[in-house]
VEXVEX-572465 format. One line per 8 residues: number of its first residue (from 0); their letters; for each residue x negated, y negated, z of N, C-alpha, C, O, CB. Coordinates in nm, 3 decimals. Glycine has a CB too. Layout:
% residues N
NUM	a	X/Y/Z/X/Y/Z/X/Y/Z/X/Y/Z/X/Y/Z ~ ...;
% end
This chain:
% residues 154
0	xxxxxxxx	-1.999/3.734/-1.992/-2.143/3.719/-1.999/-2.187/3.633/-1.880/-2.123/3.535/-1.840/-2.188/3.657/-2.135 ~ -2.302/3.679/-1.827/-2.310/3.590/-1.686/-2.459/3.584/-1.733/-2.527/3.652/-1.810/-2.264/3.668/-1.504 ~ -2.490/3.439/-1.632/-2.596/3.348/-1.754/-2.640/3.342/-1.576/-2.563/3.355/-1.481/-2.535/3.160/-1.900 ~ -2.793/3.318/-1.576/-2.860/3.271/-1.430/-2.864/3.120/-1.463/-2.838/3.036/-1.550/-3.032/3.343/-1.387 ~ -2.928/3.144/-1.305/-2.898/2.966/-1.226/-2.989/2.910/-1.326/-2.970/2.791/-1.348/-2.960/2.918/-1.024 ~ -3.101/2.978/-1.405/-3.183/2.883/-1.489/-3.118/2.814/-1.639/-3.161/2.719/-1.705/-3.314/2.971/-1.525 ~ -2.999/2.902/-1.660/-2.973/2.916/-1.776/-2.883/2.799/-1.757/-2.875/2.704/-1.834/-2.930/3.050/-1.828 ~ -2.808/2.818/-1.631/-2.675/2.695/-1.612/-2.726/2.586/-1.606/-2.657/2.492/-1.645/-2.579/2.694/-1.483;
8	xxxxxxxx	-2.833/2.564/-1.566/-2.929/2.440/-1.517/-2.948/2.394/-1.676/-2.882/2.296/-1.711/-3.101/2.489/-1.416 ~ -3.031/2.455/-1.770/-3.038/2.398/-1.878/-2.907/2.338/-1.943/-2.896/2.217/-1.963/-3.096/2.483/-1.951 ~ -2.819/2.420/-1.972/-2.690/2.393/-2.004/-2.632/2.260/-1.947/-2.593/2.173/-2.025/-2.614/2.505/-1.963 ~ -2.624/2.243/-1.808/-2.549/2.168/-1.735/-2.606/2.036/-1.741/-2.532/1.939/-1.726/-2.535/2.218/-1.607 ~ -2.747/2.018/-1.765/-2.851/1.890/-1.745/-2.852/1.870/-1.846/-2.795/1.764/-1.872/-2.988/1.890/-1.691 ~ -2.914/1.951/-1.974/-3.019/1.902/-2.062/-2.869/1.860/-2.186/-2.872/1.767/-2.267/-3.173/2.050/-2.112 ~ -2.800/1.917/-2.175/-2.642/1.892/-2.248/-2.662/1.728/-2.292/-2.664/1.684/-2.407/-2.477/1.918/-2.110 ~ -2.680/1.641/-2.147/-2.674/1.449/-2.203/-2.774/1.437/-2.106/-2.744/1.368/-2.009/-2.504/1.316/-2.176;
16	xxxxxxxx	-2.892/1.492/-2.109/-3.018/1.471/-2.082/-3.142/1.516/-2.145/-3.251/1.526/-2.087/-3.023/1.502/-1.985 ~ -3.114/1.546/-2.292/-3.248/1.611/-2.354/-3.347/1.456/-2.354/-3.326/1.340/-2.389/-3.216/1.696/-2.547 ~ -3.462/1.530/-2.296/-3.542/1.393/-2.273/-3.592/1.368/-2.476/-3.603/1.453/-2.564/-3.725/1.429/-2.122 ~ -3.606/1.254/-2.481/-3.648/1.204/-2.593/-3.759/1.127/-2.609/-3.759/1.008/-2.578/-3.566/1.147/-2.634 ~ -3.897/1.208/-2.674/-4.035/1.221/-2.646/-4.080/1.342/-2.742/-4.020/1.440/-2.786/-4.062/1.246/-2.483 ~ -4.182/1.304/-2.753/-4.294/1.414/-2.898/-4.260/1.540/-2.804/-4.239/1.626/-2.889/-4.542/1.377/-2.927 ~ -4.246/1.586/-2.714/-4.233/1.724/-2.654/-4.122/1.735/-2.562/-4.136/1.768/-2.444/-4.356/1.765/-2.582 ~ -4.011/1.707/-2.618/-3.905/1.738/-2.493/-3.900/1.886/-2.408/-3.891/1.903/-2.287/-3.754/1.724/-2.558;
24	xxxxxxxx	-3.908/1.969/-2.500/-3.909/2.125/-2.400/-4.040/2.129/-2.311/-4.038/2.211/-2.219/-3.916/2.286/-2.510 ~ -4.136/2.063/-2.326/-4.277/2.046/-2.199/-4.168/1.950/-2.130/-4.080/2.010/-2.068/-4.481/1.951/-2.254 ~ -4.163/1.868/-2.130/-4.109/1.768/-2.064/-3.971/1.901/-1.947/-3.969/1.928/-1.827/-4.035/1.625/-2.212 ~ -3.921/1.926/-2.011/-3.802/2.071/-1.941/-3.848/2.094/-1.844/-3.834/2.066/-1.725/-3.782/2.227/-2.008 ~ -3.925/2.169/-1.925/-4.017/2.277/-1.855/-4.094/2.214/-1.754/-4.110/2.296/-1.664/-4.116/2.350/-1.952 ~ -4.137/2.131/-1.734/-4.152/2.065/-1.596/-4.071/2.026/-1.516/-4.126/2.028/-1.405/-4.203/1.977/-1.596 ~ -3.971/1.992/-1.508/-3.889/1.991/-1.474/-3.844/2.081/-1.371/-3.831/2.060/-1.250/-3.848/1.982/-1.553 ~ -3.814/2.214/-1.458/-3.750/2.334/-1.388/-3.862/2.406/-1.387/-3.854/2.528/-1.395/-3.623/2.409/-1.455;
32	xxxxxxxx	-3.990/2.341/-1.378/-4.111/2.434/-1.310/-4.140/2.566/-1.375/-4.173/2.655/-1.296/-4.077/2.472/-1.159 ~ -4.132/2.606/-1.536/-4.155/2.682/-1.609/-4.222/2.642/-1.724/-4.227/2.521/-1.749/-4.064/2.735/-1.624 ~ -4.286/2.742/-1.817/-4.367/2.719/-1.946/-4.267/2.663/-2.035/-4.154/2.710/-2.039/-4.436/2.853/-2.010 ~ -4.294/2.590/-2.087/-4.247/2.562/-2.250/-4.242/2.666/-2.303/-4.128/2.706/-2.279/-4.330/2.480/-2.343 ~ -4.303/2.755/-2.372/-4.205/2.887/-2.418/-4.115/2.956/-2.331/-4.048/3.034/-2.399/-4.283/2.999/-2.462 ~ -4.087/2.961/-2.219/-3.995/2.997/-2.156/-3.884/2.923/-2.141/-3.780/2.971/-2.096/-4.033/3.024/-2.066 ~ -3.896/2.802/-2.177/-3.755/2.639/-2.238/-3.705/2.745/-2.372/-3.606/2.819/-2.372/-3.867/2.395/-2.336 ~ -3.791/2.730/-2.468/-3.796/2.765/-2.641/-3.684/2.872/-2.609/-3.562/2.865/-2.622/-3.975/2.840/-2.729;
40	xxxxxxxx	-3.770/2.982/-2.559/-3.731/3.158/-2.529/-3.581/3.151/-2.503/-3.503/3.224/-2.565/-3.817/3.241/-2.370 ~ -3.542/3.065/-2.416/-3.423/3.093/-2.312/-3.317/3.029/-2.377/-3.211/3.091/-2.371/-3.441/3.033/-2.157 ~ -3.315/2.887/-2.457/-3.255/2.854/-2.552/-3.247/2.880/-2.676/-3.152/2.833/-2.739/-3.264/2.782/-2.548 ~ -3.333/2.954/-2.736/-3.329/3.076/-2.867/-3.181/3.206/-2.813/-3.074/3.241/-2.861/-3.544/3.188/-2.870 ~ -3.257/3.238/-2.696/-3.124/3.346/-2.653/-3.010/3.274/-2.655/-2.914/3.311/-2.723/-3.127/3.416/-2.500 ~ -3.008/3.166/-2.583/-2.841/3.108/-2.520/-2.819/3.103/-2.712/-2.736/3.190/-2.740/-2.825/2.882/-2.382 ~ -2.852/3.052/-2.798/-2.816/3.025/-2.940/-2.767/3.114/-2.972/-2.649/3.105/-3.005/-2.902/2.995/-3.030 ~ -2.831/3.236/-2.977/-2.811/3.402/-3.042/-2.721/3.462/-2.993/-2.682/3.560/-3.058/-2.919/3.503/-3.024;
48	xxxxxxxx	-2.649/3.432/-2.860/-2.567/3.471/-2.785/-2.486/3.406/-2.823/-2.384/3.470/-2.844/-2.585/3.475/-2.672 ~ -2.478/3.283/-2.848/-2.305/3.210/-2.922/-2.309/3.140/-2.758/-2.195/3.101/-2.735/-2.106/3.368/-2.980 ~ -2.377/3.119/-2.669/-2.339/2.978/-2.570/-2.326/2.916/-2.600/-2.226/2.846/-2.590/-2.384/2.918/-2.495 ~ -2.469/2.892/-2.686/-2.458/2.710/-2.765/-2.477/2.744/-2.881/-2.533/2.848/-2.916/-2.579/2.571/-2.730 ~ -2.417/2.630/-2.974/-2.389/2.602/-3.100/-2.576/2.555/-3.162/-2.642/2.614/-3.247/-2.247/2.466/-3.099 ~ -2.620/2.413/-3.071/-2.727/2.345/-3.131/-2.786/2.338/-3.010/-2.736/2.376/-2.905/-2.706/2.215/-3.212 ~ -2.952/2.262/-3.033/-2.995/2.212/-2.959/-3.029/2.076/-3.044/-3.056/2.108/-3.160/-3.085/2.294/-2.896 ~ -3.037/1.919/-3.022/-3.064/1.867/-3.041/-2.974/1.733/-3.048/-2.851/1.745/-3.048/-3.114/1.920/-3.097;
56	xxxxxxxx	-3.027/1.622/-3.052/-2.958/1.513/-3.014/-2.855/1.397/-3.119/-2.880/1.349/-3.229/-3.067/1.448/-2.956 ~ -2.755/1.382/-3.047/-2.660/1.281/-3.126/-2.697/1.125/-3.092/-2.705/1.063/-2.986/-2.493/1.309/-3.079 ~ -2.715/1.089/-3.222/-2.762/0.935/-3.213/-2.619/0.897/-3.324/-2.542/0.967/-3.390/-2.968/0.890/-3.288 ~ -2.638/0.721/-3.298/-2.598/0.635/-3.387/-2.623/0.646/-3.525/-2.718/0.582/-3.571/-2.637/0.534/-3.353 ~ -2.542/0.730/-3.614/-2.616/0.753/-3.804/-2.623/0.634/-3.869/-2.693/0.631/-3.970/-2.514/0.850/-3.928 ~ -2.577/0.551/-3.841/-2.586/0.418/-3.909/-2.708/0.365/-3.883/-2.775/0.308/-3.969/-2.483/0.321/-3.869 ~ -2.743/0.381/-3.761/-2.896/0.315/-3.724/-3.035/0.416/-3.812/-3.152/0.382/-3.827/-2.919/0.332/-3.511 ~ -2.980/0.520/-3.849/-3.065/0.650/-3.876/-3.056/0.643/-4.092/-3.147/0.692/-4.159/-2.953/0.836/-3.771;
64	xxxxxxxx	-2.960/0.592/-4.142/-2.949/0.609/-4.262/-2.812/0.616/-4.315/-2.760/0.504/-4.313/-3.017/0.707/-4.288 ~ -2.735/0.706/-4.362/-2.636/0.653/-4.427/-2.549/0.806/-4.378/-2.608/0.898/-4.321/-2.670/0.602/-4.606 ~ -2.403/0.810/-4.412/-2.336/0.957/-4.378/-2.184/0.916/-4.402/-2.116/0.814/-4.406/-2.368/1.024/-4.199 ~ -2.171/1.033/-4.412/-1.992/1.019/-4.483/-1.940/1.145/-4.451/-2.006/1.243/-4.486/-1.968/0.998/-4.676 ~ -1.818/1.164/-4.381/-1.742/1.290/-4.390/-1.645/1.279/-4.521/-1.569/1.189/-4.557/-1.654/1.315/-4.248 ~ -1.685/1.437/-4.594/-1.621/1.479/-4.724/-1.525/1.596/-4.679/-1.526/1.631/-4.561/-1.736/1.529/-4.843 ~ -1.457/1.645/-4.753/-1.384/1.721/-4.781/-1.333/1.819/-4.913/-1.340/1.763/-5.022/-1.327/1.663/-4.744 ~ -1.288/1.944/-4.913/-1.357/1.998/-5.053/-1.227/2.093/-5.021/-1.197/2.125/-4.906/-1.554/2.072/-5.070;
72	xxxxxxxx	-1.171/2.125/-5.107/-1.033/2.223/-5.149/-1.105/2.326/-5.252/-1.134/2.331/-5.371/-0.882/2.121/-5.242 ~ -1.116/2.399/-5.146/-1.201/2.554/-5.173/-1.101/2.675/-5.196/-1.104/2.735/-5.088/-1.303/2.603/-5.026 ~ -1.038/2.724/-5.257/-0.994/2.863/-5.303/-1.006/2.945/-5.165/-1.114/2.964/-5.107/-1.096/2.929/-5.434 ~ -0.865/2.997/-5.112/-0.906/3.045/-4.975/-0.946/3.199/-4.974/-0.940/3.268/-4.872/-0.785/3.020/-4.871 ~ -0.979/3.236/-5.076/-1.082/3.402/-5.118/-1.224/3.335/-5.075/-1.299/3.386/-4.992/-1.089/3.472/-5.343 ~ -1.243/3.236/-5.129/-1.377/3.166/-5.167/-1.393/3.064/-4.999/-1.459/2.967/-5.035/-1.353/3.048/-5.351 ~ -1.375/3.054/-4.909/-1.388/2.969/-4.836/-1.543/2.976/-4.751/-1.621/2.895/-4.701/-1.266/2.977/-4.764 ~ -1.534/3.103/-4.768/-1.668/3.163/-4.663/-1.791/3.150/-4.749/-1.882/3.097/-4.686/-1.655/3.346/-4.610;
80	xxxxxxxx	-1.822/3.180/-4.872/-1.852/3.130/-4.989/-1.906/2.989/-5.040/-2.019/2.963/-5.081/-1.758/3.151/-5.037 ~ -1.788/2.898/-5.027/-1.800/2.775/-5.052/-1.853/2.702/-4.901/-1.926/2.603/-4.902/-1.662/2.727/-5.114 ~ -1.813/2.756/-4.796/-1.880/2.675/-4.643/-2.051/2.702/-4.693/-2.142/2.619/-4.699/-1.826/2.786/-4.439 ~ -2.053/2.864/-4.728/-2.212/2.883/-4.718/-2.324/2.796/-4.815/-2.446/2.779/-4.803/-2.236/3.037/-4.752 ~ -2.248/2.759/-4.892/-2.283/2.670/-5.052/-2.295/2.528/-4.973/-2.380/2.445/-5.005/-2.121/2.668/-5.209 ~ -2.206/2.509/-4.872/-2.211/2.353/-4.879/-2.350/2.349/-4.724/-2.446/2.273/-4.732/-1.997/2.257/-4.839 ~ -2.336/2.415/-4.636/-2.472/2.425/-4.534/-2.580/2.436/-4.609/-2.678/2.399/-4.545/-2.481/2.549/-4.433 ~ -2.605/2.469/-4.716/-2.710/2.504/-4.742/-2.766/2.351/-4.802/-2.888/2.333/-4.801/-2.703/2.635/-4.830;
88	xxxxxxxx	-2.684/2.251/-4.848/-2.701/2.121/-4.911/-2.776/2.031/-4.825/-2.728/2.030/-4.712/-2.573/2.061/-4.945 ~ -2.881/1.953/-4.839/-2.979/1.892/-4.759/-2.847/1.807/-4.690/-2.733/1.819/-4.736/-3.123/1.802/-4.848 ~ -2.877/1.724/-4.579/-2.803/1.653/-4.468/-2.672/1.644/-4.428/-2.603/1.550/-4.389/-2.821/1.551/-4.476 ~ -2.644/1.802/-4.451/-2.497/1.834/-4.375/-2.517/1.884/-4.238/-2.595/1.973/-4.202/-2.404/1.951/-4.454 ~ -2.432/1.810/-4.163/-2.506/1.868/-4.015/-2.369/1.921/-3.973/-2.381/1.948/-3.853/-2.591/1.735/-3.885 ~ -2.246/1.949/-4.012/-2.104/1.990/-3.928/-2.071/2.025/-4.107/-2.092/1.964/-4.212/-1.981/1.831/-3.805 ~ -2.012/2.147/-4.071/-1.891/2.192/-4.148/-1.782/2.291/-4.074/-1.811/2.377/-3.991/-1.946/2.267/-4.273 ~ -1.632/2.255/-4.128/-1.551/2.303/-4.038/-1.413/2.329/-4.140/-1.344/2.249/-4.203/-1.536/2.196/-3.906;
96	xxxxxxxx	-1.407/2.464/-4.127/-1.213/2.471/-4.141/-1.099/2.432/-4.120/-1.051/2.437/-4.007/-1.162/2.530/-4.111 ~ -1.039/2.390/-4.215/-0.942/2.293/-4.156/-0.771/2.372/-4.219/-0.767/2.423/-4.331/-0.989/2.102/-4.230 ~ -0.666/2.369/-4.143/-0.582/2.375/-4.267/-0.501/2.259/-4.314/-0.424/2.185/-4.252/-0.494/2.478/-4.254 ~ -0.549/2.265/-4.472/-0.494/2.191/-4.530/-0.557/2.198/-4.674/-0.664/2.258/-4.688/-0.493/2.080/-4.460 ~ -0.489/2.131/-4.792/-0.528/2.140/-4.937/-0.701/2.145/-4.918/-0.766/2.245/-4.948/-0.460/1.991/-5.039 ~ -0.750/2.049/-4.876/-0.846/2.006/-4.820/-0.914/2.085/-4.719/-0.914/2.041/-4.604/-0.812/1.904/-4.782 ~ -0.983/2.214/-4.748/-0.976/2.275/-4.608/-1.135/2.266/-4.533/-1.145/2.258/-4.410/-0.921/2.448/-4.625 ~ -1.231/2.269/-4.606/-1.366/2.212/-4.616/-1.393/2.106/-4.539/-1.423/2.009/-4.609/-1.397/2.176/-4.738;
104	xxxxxxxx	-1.395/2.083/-4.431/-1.454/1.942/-4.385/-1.575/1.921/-4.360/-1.599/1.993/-4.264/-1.407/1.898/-4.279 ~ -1.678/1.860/-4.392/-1.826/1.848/-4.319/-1.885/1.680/-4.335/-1.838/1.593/-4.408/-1.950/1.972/-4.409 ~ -1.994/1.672/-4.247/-2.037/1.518/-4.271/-2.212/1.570/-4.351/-2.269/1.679/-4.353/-2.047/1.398/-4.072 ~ -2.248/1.439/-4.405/-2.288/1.451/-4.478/-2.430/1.357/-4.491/-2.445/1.308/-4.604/-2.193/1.452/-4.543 ~ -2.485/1.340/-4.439/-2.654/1.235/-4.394/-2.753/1.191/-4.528/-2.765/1.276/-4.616/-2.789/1.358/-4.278 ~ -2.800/1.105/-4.539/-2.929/1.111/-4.639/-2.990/0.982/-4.559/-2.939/0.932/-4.459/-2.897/1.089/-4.837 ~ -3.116/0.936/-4.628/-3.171/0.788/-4.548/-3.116/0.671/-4.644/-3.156/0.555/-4.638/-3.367/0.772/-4.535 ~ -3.026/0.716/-4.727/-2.979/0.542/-4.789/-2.831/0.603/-4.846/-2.830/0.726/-4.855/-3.111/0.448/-4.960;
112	xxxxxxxx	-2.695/0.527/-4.891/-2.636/0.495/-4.948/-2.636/0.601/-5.103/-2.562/0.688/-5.148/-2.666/0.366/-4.934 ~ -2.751/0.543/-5.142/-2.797/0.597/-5.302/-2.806/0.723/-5.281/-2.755/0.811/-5.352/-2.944/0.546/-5.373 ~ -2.882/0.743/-5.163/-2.946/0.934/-5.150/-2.805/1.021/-5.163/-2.770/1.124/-5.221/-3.038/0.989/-4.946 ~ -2.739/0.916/-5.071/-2.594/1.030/-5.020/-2.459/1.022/-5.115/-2.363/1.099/-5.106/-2.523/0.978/-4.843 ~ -2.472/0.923/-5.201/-2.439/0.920/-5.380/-2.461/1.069/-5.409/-2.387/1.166/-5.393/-2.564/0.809/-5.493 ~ -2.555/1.059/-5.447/-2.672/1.163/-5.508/-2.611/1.297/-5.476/-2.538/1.357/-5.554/-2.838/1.150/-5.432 ~ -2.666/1.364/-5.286/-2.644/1.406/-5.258/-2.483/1.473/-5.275/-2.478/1.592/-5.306/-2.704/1.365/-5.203 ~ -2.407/1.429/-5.264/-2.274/1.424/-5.265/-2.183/1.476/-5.411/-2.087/1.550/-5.434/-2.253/1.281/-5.230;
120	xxxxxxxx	-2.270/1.396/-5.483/-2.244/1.430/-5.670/-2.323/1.553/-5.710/-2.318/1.588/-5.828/-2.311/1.292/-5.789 ~ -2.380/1.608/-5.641/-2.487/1.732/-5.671/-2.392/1.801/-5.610/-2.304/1.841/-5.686/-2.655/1.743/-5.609 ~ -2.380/1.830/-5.484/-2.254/1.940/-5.410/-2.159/1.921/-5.499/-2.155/2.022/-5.570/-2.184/1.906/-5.245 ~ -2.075/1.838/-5.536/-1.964/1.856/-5.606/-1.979/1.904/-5.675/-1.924/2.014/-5.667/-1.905/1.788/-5.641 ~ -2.069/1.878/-5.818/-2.123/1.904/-5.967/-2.169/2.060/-5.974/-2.194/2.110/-6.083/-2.263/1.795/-6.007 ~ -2.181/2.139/-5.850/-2.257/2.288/-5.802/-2.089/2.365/-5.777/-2.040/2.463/-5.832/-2.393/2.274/-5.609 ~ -2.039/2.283/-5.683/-1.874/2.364/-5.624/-1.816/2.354/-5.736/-1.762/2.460/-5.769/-1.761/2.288/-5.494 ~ -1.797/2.226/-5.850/-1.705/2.252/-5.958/-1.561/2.270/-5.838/-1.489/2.369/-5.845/-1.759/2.411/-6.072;
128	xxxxxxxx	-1.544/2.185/-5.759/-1.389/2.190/-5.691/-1.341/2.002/-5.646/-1.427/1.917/-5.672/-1.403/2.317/-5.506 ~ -1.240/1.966/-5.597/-1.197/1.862/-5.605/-1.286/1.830/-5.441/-1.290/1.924/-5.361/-1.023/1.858/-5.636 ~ -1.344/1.712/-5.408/-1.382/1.685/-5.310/-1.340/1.521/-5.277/-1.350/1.432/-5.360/-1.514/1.726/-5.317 ~ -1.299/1.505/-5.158/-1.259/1.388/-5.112/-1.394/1.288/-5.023/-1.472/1.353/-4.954/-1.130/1.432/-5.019 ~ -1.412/1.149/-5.029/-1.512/1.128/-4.972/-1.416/0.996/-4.853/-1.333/0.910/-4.883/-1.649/1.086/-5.093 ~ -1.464/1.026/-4.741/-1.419/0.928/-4.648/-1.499/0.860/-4.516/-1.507/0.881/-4.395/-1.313/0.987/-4.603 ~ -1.556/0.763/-4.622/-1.606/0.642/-4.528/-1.601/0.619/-4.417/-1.488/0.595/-4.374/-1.572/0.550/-4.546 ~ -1.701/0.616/-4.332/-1.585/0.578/-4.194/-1.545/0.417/-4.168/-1.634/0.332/-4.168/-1.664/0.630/-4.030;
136	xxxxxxxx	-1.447/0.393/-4.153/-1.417/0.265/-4.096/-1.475/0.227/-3.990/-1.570/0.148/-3.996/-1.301/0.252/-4.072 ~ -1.426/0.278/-3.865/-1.429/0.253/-3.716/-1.524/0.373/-3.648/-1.503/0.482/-3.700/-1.265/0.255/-3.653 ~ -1.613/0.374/-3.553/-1.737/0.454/-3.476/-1.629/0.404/-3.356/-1.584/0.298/-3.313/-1.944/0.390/-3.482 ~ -1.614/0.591/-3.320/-1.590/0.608/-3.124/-1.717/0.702/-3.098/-1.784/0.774/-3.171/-1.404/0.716/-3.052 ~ -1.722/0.672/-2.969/-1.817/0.786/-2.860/-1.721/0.867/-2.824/-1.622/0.828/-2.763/-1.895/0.726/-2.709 ~ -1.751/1.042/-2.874/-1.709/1.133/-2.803/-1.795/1.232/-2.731/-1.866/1.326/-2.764/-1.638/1.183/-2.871 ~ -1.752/1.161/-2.592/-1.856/1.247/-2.500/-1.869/1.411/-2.553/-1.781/1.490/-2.519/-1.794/1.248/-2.328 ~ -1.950/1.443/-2.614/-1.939/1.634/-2.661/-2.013/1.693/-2.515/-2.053/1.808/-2.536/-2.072/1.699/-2.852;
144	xxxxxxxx	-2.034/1.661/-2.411/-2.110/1.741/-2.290/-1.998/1.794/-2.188/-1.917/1.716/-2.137/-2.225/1.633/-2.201 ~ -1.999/1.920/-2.164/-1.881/1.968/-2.059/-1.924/1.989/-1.946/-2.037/2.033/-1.923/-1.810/2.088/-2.087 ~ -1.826/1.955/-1.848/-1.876/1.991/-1.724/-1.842/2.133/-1.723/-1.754/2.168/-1.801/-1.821/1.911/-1.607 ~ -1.912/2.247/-1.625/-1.916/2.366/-1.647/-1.895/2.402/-1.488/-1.988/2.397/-1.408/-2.044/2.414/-1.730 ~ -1.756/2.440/-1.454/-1.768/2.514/-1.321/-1.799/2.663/-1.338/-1.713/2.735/-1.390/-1.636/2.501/-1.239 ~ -1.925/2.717/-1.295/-1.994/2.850/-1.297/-1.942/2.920/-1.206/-1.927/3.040/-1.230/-2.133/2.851/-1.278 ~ -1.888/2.854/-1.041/-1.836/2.963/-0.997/-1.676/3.023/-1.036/-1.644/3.139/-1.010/-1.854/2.940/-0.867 ~ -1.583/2.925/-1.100/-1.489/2.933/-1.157/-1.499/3.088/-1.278/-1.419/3.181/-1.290/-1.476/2.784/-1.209;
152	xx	-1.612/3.065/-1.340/-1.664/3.170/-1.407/-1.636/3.285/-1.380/-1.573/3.365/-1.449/-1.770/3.170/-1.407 ~ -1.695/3.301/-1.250/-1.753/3.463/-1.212/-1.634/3.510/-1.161/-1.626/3.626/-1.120/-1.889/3.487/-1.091;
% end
């Protein structure tokens, strides 16, 4: 799939530069000297196409509210099933396959402690399956932005 110089440009910049402001895609879009629906448009495609996964920004969750990565030993008939059951649960932002008893991994957001109690005992109490909850101890930065050689590409 070959993507134009506008497309790499978004990709390559806006990756650990989405500006942060009531209108970041105006903000783009000035930038690279195009409309804001033509930001929207072009990153709707790159999505639909499987380039990118998300658009939107990784902050500090601790500063934001509360979050926990769980884990859930799902029946492996049922896995596709049980992933779709657990996205659908308010402040899961990652779910992922794993192998192991445990194959379910996802994290898990609310704005307090109590919410994500809550939250957490509701998914379980719905899956009816064994779920593990793990705190985090220790916060690293993992740079998630790649550098992208395009002519390597072609």
């Amino acid at each position: 799939m070959r993507l134009d110089p506008t497309d790499q440009q978004l990709i390559n910049h806006f990756q650990r530069h989405l500006p942060v402001c009531e209108r970041p895609y105006l903000d783009i879009s000035r930038q690279l000297d195009m409309s804001e629906q033509e930001v929207i448009e072009r990153l709707q495609s790159l999505q639909s196409r499987n380039v990118i996964s998300r658009v939107g920004p990784v902050f500090e969750h601790s500063r934001a509210g509360a979050s926990l990565l769980a884990a859930v030993a799902a029946p492996h008939e049922q896995v596709d099933q049980v992933a779709a059951r657990i996205n659908r649960a308010p402040g899961v932002n990652h779910n992922y396959a794993r192998e192991h008893d445990y194959n379910l991994w996802f994290v898990m957001t609310a704005p307090d402690n109590e919410q994500l109690d809550e939250r957490l005992d509701t998914l379980e109490n719905h899956l009816k399956l064994p779920m593990l909850r793990l705190p985090m101890v220790e916060g690293y930065h993992i740079d998630l932005a790649f550098d992208i050689d395009w002519e390597a590409l072609t």
